[in-house]
C-alpha positions as protocol buffer text, in pm:
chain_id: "A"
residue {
  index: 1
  type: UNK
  ca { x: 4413 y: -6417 z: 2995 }
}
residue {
  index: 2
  type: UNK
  ca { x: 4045 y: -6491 z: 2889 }
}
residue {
  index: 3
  type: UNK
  ca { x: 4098 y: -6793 z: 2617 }
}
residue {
  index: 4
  type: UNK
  ca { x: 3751 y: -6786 z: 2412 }
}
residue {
  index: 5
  type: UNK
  ca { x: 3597 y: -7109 z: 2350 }
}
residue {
  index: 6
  type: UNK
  ca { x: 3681 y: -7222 z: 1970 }
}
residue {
  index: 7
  type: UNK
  ca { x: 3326 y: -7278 z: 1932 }
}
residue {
  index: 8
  type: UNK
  ca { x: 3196 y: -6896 z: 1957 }
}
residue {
  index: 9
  type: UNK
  ca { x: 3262 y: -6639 z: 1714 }
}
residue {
  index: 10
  type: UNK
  ca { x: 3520 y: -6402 z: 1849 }
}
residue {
  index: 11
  type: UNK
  ca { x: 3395 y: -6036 z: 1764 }
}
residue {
  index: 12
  type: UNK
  ca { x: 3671 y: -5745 z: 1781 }
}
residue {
  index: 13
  type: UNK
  ca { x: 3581 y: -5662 z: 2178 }
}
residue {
  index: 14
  type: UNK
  ca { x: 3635 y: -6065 z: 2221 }
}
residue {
  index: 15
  type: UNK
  ca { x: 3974 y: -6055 z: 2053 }
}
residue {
  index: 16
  type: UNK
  ca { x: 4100 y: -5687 z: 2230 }
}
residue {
  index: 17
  type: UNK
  ca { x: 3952 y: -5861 z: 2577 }
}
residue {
  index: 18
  type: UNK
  ca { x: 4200 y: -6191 z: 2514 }
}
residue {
  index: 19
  type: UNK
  ca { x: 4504 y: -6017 z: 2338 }
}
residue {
  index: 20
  type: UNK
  ca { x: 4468 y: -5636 z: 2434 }
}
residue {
  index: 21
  type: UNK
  ca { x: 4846 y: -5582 z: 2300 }
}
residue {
  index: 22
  type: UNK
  ca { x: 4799 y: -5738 z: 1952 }
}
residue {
  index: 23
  type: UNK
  ca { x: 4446 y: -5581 z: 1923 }
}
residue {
  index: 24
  type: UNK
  ca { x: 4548 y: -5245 z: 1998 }
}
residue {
  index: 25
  type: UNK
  ca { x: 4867 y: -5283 z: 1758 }
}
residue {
  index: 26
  type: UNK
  ca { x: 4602 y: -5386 z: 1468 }
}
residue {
  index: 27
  type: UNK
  ca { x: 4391 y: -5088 z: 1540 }
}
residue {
  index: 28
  type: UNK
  ca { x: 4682 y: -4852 z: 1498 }
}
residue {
  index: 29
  type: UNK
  ca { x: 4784 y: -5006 z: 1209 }
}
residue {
  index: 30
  type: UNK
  ca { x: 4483 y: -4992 z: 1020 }
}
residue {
  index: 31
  type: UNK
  ca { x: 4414 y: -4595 z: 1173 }
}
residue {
  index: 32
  type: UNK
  ca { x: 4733 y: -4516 z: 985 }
}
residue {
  index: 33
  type: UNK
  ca { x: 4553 y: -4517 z: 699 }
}
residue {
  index: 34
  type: UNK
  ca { x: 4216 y: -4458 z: 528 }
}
residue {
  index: 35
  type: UNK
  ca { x: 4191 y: -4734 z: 289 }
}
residue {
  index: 36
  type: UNK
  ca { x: 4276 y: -5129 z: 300 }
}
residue {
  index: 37
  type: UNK
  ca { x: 4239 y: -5378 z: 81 }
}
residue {
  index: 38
  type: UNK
  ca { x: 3975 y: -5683 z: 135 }
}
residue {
  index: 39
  type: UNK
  ca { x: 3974 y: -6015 z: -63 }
}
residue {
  index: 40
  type: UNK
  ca { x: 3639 y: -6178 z: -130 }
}
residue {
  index: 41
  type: UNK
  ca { x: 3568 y: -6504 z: -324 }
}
residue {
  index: 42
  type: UNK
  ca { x: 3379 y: -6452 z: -680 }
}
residue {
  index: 43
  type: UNK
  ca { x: 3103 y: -6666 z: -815 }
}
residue {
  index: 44
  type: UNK
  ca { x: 3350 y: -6921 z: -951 }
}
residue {
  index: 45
  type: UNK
  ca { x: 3553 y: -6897 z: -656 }
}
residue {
  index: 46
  type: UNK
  ca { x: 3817 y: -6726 z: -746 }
}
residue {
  index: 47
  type: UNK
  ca { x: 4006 y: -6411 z: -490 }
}
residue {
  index: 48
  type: UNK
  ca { x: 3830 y: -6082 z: -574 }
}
residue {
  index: 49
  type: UNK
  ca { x: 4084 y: -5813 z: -403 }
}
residue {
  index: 50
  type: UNK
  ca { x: 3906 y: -5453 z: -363 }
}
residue {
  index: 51
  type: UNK
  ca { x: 3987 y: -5124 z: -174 }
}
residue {
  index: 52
  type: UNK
  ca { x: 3780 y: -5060 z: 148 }
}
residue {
  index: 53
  type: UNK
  ca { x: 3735 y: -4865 z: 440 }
}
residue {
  index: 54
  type: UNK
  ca { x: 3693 y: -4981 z: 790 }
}
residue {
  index: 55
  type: UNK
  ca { x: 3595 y: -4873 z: 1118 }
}
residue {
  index: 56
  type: UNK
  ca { x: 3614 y: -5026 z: 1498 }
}
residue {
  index: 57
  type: UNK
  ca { x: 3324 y: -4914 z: 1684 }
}
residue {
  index: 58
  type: UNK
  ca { x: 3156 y: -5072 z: 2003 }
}
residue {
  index: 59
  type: UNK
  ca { x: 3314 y: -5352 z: 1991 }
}
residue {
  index: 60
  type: UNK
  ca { x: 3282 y: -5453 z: 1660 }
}
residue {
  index: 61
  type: UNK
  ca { x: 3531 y: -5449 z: 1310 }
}
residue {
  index: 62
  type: UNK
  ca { x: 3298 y: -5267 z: 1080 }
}
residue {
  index: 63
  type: UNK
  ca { x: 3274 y: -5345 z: 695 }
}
residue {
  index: 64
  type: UNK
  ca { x: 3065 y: -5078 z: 501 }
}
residue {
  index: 65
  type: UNK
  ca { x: 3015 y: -5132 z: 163 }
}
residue {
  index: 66
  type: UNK
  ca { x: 2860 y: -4941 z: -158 }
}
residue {
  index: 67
  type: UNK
  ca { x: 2469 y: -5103 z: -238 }
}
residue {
  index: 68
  type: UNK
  ca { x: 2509 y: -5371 z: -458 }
}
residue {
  index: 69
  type: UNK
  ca { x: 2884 y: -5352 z: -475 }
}
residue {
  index: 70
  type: UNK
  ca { x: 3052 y: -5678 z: -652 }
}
residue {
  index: 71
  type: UNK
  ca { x: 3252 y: -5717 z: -290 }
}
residue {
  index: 72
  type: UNK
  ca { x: 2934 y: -5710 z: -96 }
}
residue {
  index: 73
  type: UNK
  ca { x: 2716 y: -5974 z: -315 }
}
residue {
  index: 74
  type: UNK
  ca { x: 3004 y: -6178 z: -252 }
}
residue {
  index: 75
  type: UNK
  ca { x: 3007 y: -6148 z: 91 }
}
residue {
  index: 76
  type: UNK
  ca { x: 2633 y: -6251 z: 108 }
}
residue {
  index: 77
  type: UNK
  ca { x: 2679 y: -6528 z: -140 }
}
residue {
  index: 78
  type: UNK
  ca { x: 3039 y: -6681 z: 65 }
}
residue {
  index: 79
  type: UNK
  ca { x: 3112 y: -6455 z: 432 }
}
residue {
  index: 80
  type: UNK
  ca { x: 3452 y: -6579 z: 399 }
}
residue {
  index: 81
  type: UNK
  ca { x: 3719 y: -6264 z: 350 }
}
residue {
  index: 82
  type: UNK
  ca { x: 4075 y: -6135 z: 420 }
}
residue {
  index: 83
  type: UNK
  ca { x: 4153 y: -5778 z: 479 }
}
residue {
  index: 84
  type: UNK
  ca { x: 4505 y: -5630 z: 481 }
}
residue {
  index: 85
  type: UNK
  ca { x: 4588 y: -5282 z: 631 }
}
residue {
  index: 86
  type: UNK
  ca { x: 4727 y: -5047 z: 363 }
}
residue {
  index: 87
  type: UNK
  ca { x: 5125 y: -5077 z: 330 }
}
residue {
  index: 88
  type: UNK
  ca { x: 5142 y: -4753 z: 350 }
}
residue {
  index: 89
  type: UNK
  ca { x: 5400 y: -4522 z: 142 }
}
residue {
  index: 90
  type: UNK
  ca { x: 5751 y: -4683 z: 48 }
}
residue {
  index: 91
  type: UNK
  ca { x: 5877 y: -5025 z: 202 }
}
residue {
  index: 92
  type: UNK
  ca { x: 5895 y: -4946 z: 612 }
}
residue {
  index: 93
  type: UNK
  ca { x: 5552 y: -5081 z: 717 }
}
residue {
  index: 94
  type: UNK
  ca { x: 5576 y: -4912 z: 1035 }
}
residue {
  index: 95
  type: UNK
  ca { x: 5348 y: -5142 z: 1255 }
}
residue {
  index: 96
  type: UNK
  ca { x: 5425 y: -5404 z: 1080 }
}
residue {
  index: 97
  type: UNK
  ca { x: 5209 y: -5603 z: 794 }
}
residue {
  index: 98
  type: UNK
  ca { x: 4839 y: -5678 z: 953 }
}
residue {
  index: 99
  type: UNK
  ca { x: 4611 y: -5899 z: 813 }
}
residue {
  index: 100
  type: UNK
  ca { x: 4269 y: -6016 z: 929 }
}
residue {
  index: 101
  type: UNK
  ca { x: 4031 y: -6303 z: 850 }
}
residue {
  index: 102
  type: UNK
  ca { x: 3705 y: -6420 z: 929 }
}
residue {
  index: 103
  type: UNK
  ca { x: 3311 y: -6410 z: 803 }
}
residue {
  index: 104
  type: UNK
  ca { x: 3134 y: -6113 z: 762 }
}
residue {
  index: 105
  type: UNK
  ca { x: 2764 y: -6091 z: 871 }
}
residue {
  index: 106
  type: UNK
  ca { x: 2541 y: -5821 z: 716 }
}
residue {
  index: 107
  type: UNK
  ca { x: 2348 y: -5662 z: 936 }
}
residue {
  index: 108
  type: UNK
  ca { x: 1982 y: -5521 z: 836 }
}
residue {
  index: 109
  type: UNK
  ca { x: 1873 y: -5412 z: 1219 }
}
residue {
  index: 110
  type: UNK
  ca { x: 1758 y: -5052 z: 1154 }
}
residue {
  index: 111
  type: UNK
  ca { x: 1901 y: -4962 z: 1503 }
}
residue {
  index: 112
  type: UNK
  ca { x: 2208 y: -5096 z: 1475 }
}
residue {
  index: 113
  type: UNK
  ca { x: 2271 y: -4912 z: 1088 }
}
residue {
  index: 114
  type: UNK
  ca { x: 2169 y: -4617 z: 1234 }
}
residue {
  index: 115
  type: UNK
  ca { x: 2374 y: -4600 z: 1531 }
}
residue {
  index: 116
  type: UNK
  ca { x: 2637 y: -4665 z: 1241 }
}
residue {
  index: 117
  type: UNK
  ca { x: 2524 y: -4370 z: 1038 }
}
residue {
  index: 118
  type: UNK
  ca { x: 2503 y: -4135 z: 1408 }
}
residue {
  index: 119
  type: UNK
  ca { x: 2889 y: -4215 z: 1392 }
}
residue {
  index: 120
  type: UNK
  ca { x: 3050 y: -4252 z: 1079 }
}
residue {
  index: 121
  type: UNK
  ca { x: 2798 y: -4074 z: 814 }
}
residue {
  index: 122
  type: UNK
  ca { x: 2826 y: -4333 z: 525 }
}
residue {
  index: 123
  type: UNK
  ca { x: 2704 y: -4239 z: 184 }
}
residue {
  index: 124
  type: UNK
  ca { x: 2330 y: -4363 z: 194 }
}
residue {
  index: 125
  type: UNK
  ca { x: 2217 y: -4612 z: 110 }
}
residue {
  index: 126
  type: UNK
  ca { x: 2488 y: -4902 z: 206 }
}
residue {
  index: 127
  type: UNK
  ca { x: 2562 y: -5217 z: 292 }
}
residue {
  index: 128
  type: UNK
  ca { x: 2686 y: -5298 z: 665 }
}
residue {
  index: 129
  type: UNK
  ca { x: 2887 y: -5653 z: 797 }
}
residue {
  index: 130
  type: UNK
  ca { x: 3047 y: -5726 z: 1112 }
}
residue {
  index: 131
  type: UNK
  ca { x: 3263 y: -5973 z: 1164 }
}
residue {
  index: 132
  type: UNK
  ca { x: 3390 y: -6273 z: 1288 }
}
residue {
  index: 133
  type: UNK
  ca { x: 3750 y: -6327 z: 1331 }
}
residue {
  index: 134
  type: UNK
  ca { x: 3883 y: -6646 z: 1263 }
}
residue {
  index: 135
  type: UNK
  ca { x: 4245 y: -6517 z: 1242 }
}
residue {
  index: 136
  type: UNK
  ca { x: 4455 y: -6219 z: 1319 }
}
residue {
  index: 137
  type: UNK
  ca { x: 4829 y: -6231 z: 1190 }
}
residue {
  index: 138
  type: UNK
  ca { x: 5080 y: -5937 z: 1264 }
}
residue {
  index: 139
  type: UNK
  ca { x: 5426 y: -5973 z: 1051 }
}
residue {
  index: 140
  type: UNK
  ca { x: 5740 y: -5768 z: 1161 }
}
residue {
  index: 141
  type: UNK
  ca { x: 6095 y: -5714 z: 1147 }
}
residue {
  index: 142
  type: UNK
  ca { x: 6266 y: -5756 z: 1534 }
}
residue {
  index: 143
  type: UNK
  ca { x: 6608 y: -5595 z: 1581 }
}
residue {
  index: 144
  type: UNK
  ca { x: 6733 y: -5575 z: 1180 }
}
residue {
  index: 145
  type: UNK
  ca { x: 6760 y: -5928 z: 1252 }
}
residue {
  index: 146
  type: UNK
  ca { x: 6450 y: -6154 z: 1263 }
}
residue {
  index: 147
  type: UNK
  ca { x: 6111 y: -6159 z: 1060 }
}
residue {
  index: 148
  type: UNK
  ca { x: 5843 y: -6212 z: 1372 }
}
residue {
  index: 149
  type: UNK
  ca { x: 5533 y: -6290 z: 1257 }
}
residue {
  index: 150
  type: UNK
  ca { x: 5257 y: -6306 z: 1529 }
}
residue {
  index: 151
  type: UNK
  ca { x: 4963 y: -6551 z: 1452 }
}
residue {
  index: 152
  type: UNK
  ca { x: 4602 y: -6575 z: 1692 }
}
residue {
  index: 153
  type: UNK
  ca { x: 4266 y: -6774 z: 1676 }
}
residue {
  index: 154
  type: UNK
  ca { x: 4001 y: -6774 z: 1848 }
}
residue {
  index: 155
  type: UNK
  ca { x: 4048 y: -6960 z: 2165 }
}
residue {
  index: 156
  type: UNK
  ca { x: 4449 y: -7010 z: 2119 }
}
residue {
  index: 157
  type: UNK
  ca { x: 4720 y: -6773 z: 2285 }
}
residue {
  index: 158
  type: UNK
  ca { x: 4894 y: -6582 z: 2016 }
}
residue {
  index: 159
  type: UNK
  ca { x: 5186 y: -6756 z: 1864 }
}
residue {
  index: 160
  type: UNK
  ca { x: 5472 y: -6613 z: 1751 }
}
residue {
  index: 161
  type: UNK
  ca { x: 5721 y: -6767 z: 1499 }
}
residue {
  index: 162
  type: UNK
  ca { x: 6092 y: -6544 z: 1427 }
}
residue {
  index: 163
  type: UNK
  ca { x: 6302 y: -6648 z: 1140 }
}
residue {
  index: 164
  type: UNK
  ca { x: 6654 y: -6487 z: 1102 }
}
């Protein structure tokens, strides 16, 4: 395996390149469904949790956001966030519960928005982040038996904890 260095920000292509088996389990999970929910940190500091879509594209987790939506002035203000991949009807979870953290960077580079817009045809105008993971947890239940909950960050194998 390719262990990033800590000190780099680990895009999505970093992350599938390290842990291709966790990565492409995330990916599925979230292509299950259309929308997910992302926390963001208010003014005061407080969790702000919204609905979103997102998209994986070249490499990259995508976060595309309505202009001047209260999510993405709190992005620019604090690029922390946490994203969760829709539950899904009733209590299965098939794929398990996947949640993601990191920063999100806007990006203004006309080139790279419109290569966006060739793809995915956002409502115009918008706001676009990438992101930098800084976690990557997958929870699930093994054999009716134990809760496995799968944890990585940049530059450490994945770990994974069970609990009967």
């Amino acid at each position: 395996m390719n262990r990033m260095n800590p000190a780099h920000p680990a895009n999505w292509a970093a992350f599938a390149t390290d842990e291709p088996d966790l990565a492409q389990k995330v990916e599925d999970r979230f292509g299950g469904f259309t929308h997910h929910t992302l926390a963001t940190l208010r003014k005061d500091g407080s969790p702000r949790t919204t609905g979103l879509e997102v998209r994986f594209l070249h490499g990259e987790l995508w976060l595309g956001m309505m202009p001047n939506s209260l999510k993405a002035l709190d992005l620019r203000r604090d690029p922390r966030f946490a994203l969760q991949a829709n539950p899904g009807p009733g209590t299965e979870m098939a794929g398990g519960d996947v949640r993601i953290s990191g920063r999100a960077i806007e990006v203004d580079d006309p080139t790279t928005k419109a290569a966006y817009v060739k793809e995915v045809e956002p409502p115009q105008p918008f706001h676009l982040f990438r992101t930098e993971l800084t976690e990557v947890v997958r929870t699930y239940v093994e054999d009716d038996t134990f809760l496995v909950v799968e944890i990585w960050k940049p530059g450490e194998p994945v770990r994974a904890l069970r609990r009967k």
